[in-house]
BAFINU-602424 format. One record per residue (C-alpha): z, y, x. Coordinates in steps of 0.2 Angstrom, whole numbers. Each point is the difference from the previous one (the first is absolute). Example, Ala and Ser with C-alpha at 12.3 -4.5 7.8 and 13.67 -1.06 7.14 Angstrom:
BEGIN
<<39, -22, 62>> <<-3, 17, 6>> 
END
This chain:
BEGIN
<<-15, 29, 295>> <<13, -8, -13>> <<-10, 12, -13>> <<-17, -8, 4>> <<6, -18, 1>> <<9, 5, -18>> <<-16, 5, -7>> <<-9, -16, 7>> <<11, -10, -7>> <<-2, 8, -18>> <<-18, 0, 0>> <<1, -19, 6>> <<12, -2, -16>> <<-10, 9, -11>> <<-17, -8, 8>> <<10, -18, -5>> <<5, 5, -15>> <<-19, 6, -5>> <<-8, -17, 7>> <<14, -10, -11>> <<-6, 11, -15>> <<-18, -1, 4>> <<2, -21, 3>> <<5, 0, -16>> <<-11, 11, -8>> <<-15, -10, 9>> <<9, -16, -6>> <<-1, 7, -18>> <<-19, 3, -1>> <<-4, -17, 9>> <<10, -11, -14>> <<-4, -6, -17>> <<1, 17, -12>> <<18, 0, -7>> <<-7, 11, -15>> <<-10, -14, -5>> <<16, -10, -7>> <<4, 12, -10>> <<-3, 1, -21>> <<2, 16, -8>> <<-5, -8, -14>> <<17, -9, 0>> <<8, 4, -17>> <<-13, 10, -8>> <<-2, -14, -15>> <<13, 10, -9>> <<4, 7, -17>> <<16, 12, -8>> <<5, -18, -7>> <<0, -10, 16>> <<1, 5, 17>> <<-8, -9, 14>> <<5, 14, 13>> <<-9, 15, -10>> <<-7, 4, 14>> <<-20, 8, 3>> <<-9, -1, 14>> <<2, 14, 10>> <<-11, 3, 12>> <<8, 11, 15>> <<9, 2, 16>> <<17, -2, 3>> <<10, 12, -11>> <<-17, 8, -2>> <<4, 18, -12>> <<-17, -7, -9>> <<-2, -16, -6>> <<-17, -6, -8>> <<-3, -12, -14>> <<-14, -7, -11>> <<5, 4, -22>> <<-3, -13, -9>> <<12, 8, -14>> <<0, 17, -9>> <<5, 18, 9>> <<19, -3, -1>> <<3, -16, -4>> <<12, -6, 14>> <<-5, -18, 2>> <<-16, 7, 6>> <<-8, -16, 7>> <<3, -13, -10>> <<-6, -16, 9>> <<-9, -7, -16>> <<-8, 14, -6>> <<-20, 2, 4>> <<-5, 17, 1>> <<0, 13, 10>> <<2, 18, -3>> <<2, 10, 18>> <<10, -4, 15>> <<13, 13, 1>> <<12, 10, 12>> <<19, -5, -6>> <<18, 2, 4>> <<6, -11, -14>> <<14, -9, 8>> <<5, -11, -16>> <<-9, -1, -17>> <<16, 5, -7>> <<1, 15, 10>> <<-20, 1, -2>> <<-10, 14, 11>> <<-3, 19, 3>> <<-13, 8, 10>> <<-13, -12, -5>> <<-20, 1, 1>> <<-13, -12, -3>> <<-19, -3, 8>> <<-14, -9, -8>> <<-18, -6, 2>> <<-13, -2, -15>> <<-19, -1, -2>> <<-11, 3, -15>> <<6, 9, -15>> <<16, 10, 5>> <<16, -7, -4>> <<14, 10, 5>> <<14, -6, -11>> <<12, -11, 5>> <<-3, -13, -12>> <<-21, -1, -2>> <<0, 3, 21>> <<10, -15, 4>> <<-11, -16, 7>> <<1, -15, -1>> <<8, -9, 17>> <<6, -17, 8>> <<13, -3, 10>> <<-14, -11, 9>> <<-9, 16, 4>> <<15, 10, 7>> <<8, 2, 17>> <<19, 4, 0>> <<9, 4, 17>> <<12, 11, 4>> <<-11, 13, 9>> <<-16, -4, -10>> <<-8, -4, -19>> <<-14, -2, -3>> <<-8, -6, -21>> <<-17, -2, -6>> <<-2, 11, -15>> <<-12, -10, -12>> <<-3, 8, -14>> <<-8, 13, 16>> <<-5, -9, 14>> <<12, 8, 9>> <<10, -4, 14>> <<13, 9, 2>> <<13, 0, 16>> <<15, 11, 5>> <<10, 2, 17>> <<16, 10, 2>> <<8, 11, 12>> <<20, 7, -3>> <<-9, 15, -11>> <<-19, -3, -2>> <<-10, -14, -3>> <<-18, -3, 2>> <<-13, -10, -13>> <<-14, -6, 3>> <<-12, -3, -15>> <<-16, -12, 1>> <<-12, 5, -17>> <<-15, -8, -5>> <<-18, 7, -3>> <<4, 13, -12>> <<-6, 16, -7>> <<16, 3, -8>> <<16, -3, 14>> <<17, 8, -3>> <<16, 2, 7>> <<13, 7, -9>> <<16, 9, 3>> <<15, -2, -13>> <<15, 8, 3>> <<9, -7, -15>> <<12, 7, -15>> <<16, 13, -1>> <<-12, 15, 9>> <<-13, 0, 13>> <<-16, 11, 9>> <<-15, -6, 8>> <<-13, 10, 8>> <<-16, -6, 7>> <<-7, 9, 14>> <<-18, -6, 3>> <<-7, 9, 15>> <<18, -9, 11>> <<-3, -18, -11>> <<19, 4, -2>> <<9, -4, -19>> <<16, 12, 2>> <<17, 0, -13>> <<17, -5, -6>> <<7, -13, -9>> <<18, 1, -8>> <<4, -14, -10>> <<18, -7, 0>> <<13, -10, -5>> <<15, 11, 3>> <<7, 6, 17>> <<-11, 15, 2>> <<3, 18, 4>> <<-9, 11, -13>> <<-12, 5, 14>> <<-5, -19, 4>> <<-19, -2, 5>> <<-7, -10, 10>> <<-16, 7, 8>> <<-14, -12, 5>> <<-20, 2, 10>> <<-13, -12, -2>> <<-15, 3, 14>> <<-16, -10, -5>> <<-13, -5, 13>> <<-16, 3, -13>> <<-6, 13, -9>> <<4, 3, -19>> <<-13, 0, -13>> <<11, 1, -14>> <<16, 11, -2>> <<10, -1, -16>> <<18, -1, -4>> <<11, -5, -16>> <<14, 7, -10>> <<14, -4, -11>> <<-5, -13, -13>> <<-14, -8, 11>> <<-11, 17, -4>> <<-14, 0, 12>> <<-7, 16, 7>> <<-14, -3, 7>> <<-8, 11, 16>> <<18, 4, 2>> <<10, 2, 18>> <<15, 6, -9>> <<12, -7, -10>> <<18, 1, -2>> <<14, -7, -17>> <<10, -14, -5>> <<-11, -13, 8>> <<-16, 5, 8>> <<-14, -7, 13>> <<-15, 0, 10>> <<-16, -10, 0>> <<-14, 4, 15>> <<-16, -11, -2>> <<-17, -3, 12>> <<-11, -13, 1>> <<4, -16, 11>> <<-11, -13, 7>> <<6, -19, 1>> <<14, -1, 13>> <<1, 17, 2>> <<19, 4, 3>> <<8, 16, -3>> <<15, 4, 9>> <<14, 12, -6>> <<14, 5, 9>> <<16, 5, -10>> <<17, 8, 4>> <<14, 8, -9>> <<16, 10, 2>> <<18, 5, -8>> <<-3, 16, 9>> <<-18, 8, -2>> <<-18, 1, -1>> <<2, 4, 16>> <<10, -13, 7>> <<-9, -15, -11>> <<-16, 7, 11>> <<11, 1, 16>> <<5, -19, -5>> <<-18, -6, -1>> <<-6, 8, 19>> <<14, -7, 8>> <<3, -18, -8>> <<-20, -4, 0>> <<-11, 14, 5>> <<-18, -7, 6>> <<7, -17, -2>> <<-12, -14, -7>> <<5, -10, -13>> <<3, -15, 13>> <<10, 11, 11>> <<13, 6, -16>> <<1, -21, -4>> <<4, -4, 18>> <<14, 12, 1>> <<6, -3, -14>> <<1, -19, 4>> <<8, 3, 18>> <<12, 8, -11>> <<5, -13, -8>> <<-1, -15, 15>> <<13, 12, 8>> <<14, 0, -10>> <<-4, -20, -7>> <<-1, -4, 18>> <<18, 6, 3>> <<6, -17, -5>> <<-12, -14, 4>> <<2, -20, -10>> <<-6, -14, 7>> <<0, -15, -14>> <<-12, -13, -7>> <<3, 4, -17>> <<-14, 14, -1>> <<7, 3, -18>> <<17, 6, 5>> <<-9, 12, 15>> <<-10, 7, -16>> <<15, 3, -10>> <<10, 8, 15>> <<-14, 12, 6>> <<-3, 5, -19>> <<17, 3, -3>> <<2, 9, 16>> <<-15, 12, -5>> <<12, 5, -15>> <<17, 3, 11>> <<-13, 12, 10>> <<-7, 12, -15>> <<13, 7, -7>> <<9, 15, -1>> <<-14, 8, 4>> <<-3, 15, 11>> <<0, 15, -11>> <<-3, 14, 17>> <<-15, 8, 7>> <<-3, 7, 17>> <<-7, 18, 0>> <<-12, 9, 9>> <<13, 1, 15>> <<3, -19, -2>> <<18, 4, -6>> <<8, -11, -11>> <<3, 9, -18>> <<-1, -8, -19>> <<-1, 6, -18>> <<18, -1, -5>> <<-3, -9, -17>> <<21, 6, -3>> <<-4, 19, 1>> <<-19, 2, 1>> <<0, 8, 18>> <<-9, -2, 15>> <<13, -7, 14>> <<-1, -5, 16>> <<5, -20, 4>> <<3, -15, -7>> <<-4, -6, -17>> <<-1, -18, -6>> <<-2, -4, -20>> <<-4, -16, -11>> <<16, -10, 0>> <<13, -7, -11>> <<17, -3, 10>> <<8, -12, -11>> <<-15, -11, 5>> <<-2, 1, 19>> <<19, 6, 6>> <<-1, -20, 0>> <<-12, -3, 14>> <<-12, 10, 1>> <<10, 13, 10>> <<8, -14, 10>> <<-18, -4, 3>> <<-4, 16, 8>> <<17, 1, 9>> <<-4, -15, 7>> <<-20, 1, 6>> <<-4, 20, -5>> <<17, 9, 7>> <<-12, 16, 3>> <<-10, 2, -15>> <<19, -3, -8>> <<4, 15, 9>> <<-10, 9, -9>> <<1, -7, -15>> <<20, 7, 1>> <<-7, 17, 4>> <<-12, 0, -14>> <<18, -5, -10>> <<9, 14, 8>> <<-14, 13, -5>> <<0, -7, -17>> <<19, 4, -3>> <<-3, 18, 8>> <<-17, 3, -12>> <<10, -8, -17>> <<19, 1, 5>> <<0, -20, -4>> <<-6, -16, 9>> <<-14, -8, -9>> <<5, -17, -9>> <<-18, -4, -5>> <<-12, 13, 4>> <<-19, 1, -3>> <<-3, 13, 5>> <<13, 10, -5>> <<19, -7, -9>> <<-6, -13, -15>> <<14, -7, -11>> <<-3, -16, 2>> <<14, -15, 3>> <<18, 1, 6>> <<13, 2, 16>> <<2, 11, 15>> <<-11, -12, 12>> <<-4, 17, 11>> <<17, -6, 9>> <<-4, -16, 7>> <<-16, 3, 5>> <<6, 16, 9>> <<14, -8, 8>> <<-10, -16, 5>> <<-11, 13, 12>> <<14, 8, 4>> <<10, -17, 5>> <<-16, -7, 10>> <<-1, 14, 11>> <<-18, 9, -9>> <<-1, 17, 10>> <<-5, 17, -5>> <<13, 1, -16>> <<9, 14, -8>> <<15, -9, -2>> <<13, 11, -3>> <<-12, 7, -15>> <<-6, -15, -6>> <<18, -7, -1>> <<4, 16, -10>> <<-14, -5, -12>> <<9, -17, -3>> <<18, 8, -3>> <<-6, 13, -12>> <<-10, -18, -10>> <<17, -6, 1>> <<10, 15, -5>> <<-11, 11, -10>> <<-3, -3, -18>> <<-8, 16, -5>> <<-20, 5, 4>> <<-7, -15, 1>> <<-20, 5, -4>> <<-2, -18, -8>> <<14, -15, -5>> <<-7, -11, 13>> <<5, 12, 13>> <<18, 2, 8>> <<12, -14, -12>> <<0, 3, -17>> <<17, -6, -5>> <<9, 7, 13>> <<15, 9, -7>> <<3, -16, -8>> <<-1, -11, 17>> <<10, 10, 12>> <<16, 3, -14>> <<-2, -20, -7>> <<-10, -8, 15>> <<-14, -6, -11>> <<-12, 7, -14>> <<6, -4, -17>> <<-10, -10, -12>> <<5, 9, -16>> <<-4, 18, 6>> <<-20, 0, -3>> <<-4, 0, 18>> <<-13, -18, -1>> <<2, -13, 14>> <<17, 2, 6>> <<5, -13, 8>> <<-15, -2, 11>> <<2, 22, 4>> <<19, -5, 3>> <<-3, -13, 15>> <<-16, 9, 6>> <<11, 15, 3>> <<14, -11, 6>> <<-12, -7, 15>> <<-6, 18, 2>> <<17, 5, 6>> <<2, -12, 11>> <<-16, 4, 10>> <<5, 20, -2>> <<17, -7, 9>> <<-10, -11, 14>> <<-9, 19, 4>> <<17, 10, -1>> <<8, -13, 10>> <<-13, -2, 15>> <<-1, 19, -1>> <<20, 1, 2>> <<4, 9, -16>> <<13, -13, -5>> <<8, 7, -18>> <<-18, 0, -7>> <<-4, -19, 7>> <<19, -4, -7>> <<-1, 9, -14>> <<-16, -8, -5>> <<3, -18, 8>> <<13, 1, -14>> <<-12, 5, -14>> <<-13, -14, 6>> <<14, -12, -8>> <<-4, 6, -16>> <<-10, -16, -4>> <<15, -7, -4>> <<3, 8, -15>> <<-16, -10, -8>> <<5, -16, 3>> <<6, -11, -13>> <<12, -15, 6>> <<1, -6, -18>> <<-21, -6, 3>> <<-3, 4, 21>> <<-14, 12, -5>> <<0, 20, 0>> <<2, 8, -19>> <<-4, 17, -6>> <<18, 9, -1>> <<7, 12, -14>> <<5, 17, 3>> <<21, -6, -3>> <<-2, -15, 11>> <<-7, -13, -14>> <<-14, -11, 5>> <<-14, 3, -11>> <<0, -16, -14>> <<-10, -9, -5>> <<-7, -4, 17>> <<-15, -10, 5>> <<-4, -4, 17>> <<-18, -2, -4>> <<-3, 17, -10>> <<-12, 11, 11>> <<1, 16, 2>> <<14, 9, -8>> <<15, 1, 13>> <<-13, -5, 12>> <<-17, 4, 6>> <<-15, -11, -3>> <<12, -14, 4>> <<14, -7, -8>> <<15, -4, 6>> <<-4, -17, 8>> <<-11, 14, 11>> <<12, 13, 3>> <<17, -9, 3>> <<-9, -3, 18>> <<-2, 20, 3>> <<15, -1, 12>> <<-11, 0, 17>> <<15, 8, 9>> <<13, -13, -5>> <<-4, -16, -2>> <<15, -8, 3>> <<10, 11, -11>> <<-10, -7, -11>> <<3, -15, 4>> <<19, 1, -1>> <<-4, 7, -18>> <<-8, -14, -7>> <<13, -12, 8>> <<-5, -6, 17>> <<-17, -6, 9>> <<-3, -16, -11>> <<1, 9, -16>> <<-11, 14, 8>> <<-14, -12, 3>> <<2, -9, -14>> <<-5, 17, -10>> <<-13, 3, 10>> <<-8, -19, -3>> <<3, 4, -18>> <<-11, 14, -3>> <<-13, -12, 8>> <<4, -16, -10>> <<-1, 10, -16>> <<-14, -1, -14>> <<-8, 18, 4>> <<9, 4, -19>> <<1, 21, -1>> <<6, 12, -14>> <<-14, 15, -2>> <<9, 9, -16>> <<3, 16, 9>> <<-17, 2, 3>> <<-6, -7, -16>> <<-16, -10, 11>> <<1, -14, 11>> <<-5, 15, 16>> <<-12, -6, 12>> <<13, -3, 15>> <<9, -12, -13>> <<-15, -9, -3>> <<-3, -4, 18>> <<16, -6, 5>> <<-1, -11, -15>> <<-18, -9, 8>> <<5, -3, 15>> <<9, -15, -1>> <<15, 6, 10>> <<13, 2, -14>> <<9, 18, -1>> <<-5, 4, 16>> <<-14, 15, -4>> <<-7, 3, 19>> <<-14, 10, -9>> <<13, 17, -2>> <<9, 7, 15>> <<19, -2, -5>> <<1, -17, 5>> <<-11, -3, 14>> <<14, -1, 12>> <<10, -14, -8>> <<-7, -16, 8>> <<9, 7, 17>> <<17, 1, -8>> <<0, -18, 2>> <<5, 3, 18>> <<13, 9, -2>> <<8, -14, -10>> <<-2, -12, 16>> <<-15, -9, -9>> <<-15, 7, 8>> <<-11, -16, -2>> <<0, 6, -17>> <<-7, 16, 4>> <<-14, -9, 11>> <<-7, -10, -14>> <<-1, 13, -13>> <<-7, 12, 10>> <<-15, -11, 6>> <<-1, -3, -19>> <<-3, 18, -4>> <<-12, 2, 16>> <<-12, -14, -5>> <<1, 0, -18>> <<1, 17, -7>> <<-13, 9, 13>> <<-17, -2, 6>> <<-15, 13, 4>> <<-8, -1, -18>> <<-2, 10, -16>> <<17, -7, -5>> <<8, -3, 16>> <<16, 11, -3>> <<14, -7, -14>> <<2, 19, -7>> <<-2, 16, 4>> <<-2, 4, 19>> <<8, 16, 1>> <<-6, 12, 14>> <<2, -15, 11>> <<16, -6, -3>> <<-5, -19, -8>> <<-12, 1, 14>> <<14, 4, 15>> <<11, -14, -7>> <<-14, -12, 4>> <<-3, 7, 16>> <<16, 0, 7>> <<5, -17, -10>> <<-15, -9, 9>> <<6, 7, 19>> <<16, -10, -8>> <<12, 15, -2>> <<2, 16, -14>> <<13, 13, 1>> <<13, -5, -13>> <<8, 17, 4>> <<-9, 15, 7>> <<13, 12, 9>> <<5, -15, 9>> <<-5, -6, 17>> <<-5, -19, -8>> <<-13, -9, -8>> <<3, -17, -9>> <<-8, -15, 7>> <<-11, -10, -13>> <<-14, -15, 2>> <<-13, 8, 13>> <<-18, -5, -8>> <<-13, 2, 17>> <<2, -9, 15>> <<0, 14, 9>> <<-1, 18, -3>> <<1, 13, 14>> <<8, 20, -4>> <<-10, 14, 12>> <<16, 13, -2>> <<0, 18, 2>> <<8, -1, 14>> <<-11, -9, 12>> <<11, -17, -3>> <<-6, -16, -7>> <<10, -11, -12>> <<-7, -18, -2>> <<4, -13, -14>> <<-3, -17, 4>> <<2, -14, -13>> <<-1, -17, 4>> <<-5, -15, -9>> <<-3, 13, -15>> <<-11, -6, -15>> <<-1, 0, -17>> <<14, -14, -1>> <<12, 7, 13>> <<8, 14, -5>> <<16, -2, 3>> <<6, 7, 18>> <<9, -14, 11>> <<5, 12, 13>> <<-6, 17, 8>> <<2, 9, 20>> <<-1, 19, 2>> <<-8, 1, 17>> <<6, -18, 4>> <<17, 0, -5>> <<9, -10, -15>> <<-2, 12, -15>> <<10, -6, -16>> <<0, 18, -8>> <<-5, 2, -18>> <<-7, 16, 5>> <<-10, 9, 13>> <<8, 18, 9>> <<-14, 15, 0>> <<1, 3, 17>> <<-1, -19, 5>> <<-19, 5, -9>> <<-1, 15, 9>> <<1, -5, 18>> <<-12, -14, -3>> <<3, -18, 4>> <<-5, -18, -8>> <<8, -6, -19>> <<-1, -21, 1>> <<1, -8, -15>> <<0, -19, 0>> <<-5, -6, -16>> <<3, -17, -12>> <<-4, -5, -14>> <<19, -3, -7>> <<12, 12, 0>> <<13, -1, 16>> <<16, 8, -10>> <<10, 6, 15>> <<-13, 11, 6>> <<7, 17, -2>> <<13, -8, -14>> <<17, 9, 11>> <<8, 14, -5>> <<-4, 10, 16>> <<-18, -5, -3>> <<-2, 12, -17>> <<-7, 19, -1>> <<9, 14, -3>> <<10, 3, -14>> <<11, 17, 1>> <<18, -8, -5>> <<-3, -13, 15>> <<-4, 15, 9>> <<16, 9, -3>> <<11, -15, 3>> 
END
């Protein structure tokens, strides 16, 4: 009897819990279409000179393996929409995650009538921005030059277009599968274009393709392909070099569409085909849109804003869509729905996870936190992508796409490990990925590229910093991005128990020490006999630092802010160097690059003095002022950088947006808190921007921030209640998130000084810690 009444009372649980999912499902589809907000044209009017985001519009789902997007530039050009440009030369598969980083595995479709035109520059039409459709699941631009429309729609590994021709005796569609080696085969009697495309920008195993199918739903009258230097071979099915394509033709009558469904894979032939049947099959073109877009109101609806400024709600849901592309999903599933990928660290075919296309020095910052917060099981496995990864190459990637790039600095693989790890994500091999962040901390030799484990490291564990005279570039900001990397490898050791690896690298976390300067209050590159590198300017980029200066970096202490505050004197003097990066002109030193660099230039036009929001090192600054018992300071500054320095336009974002990182600070910065310091159980309270904005956890739980008598004018927070009590906190715990409850802000429009002003009021700091 106690059996049965068990297993009624789990199917009523499960029956609940299904109806509570299915409420909220239903409410989903019966509200205004979150999708709808969002730009992803937000920061495309960019250029190598001057970011605006450097973003394109990628049209996908959620850490989609394939993204989409319409070329208005070149074959390997990395800005490859440009907002202000006004032609069109294919829409094209893409993994690029940065122009800088550029793309692999790229492809391209286009439409033409009349005379053939297959190159990319005498095939590109003419377009408006008036005449084109951008959202997140769906694009859609008139060709004109063509009389074409022509319209895309994604799935994680396929995507389906639709093209709508005019009356024409001469109607193409053409295949190119780009530069650096490719094959197409047309197969006329299955309306099926068949091949590989293998361009690159580094990363790859010598054995990199990836394998696309194209199924047409009409007939072809014309089958030819091209080969290297534009050659055309005409009648041809075959055709395979440096750069080749395919071109099928047919007669069309006005508003006759033509639908082609495309998939590709890391894998196969095989596997591209078993992609296509699985992700769209029969589906009509409608059908692919609608998923796609369900897709996408899913994971926006996860936090819902209620506000009257619909400016903001556009902003938030556009940069929310960023947070939720990248890293992309970089695995299959095979014919027995297993999980395997294409290692792009050994070239084999292995079973689990594999996730690619991001550059931790970016996105350790919030990014992660994000997903630790909201995603905790895709963060899962993410880590076991990261665990396969050190297995496949015997190092955690740094920067990967797909495979190790040597691209920026640090060992940022530890936090965002330990900040899983610390917030309780499940299905981790901790033990090895641990071991993968000791051997980064203790192995000098191997490394497959410099950005990879810490060059410099012989240097750091005998001196406790990277010397500036020793030829290793940007030592200062390696030397206190290694430092906080300890101290997250210690948080890990220590929850784990191993307590000589958390002491031994508690200890070695202090290392930032060794930077700071008492003679100016500002971390200094340091010689290999102790000597602080001379002359020294404060404002010279780059250097002993990293696309900052030392205005930047002095703040890269997220571990221990108030050792830093006993450094530079005490609280007062504290703030006052934090206010003097803002009060001064935005003067800058560029010598050591010999060119004022593009993320120089846009600190220096926003009107906000040394403070350069637009690159990632200082981002987390404006929060410090908390720690210094002024957090009213915080609150104005970061409603200044939320309504002056984004919106959901071509150039809403103030520099580079960086696989979601920019994006994350804004999205975590309008709730009214951001995670000064992942691998700790805090996040730093700011100026909330929405009246109310509601978070849909993973867990089932519900967190609501409410803020009262918030507008434009009132940014600054009188007082706040964490489920009705009397919060004066500077800071907000992960789990008070986690179990769900109501965040009150009340808000004014001048600054109440006391709020949070005590020292038992401030975040963590690990020498208050260990008093």
């Amino acid at each position: 009897m106690k059996k049965y009444s068990l297993i009624f009372l789990l199917s009523l649980i499960i029956l609940s819990c299904t109806t509570s999912e299915n409420e909220r499902v239903t409410k989903i589809e019966n509200q205004k279409s979150l999708v709808d907000y969002v730009n992803p044209l937000m920061g495309t009017d960019s250029e190598f000179s001057l970011s605006n985001g450097n973003t394109y519009p990628a049209i996908a789902t959620p850490w989609g393996m394939n993204f989409w997007t319409p070329m208005t530039s070149k074959m390997g050009d990395g800005w490859t929409y440009k907002y202000d440009e006004y032609k069109i030369r294919g829409i094209k598969q893409t993994h690029q995650p940065s122009p800088w980083i550029n793309d692999y595995a790229a492809f391209s479709l286009m439409a033409t009538t009349g005379d053939l035109k297959f190159q990319e520059d005498e095939r590109a039409s003419w377009f408006s921005h008036k005449a084109e459709t951008v959202k997140p699941h769906y694009y859609s631009v008139y060709l004109a030059d063509y009389d074409i429309t022509a319209e895309v729609s994604p799935t994680e590994r396929a995507a389906h277009f639709k093209f709508t021709f005019p009356e024409s005796e001469e109607s193409y569609i053409m295949l190119d599968a780009f530069f650096k080696g490719s094959m197409v085969k047309i197969i006329p009697e299955e309306r099926k274009i068949i091949g590989y495309c293998r361009n690159n920008s580094g990363g790859v195993p010598e054995n990199f393709h990836n394998y696309f199918v194209a199924e047409f739903d009409k007939d072809f009258e014309v089958n030819h392909t091209w080969n290297d230097g534009w050659k055309l071979e005409e009648n041809s099915i075959n055709s395979e070099g440096e750069h080749v394509g395919a071109i099928i033709g047919f007669k069309t009558k006005k508003g006759e569409t033509v639908n082609v469904k495309v998939a590709s894979s890391f894998i196969s032939p095989e596997q591209a085909q078993l992609n296509l049947a699985r992700e769209i099959g029969a589906d009509t073109f409608n059908q692919t849109k609608e998923k796609a877009k369900r897709a996408w109101e899913t994971e926006l609806n996860r936090i819902q804003i209620e506000d009257d400024n619909i400016d903001n709600i556009r902003t938030f849901y556009s940069s929310l869509y960023r947070v939720l592309l990248f890293p992309r999903k970089f695995y299959e599933f095979d014919a027995n729905n297993e999980v395997v990928h294409y290692s792009p660290y050994n070239g084999e075919i292995l079973p689990g996870y594999m996730f690619t296309d991001n550059g931790f020095w970016d996105t350790f910052r919030a990014v992660f936190p994000f997903f630790n917060m909201m995603y905790p099981e895709l963060n899962g496995k993410i880590m076991q992508g990261l665990a396969n990864t050190y297995k496949e190459s015997g190092w955690l990637p740094e920067w990967a796409s797909p495979g190790h790039r040597d691209c920026m600095i640090g060992s940022n693989s530890a936090p965002i490990i330990s900040d899983a790890f610390l917030k309780g994500v499940e299905d981790m091999d901790v033990e090895l990925l641990l071991e993968a962040m000791l051997k980064n901390a203790t192995v000098a030799d191997g490394r497959p590229v410099n950005s990879v484990g810490r060059a410099g490291l012989e240097y750091y564990n005998t001196l406790g910093y990277v010397p500036y005279n020793v030829g290793i570039h940007e030592n200062a900001a390696r030397t206190l991005e290694y430092a906080y990397a300890d101290f997250t490898i210690a948080k890990m050791a220590e929850k784990l128990g191993k307590t000589e690896i958390a002491e031994k690298y508690f200890k070695q976390s202090m290392n930032y020490k060794n930077l700071f300067d008492p003679e100016t209050n500002w971390m200094r590159g340091k010689n290999e006999d102790g000597s602080f590198q001379s002359p020294f300017n404060p404002l010279k980029w780059g250097d002993a630092f990293t696309e900052g200066n030392s205005l930047h970096y002095t703040w890269s202490v997220f571990h221990d802010i108030d050792g830093l505050i006993d450094l530079m004197g005490g609280k007062e003097k504290f703030a006052s160097k934090l206010d003097e990066v803002f009060d001064m002109p935005p003067t800058f030193d560029a010598s050591y690059y010999g060119f004022t660099i593009h993320e120089i230039r846009e600190m220096q036009i926003a009107n906000m003095g040394n403070y350069a929001h637009g690159n990632q090192p200082i981002q987390h600054m404006i929060y410090l002022y908390n720690y210094a018992g002024e957090p009213y300071k915080a609150q104005e500054k970061v409603r200044d950088v939320l309504t002056k320095l984004y919106s959901a336009t071509p150039d809403g974002y103030c520099g580079d947006e960086d696989n979601g990182q920019t994006s994350a600070w804004y999205v975590f910065s309008s709730l009214g808190f951001y995670p000064v310091t992942p691998g700790v159980d805090e996040y730093v309270i700011g100026s909330p921007l929405f009246k109310k904005a509601t978070l849909y956890l993973e867990n089932g739980n519900t967190f609501e921030i409410n803020s009262k008598n918030n507008s434009e004018s009132n940014f600054y927070i009188e007082s706040t209640s964490l489920n009705n009590a009397e919060y004066n906190n500077t800071y907000l715990k992960f789990d008070d998130i986690q179990k769900g409850g109501i965040l009150q802000f009340k808000m004014e429009n001048t600054p109440n000084k006391n709020w949070g002003s005590n020292s038992e009021n401030v975040p963590y700091s690990l020498s208050t810690s260990k008093k």
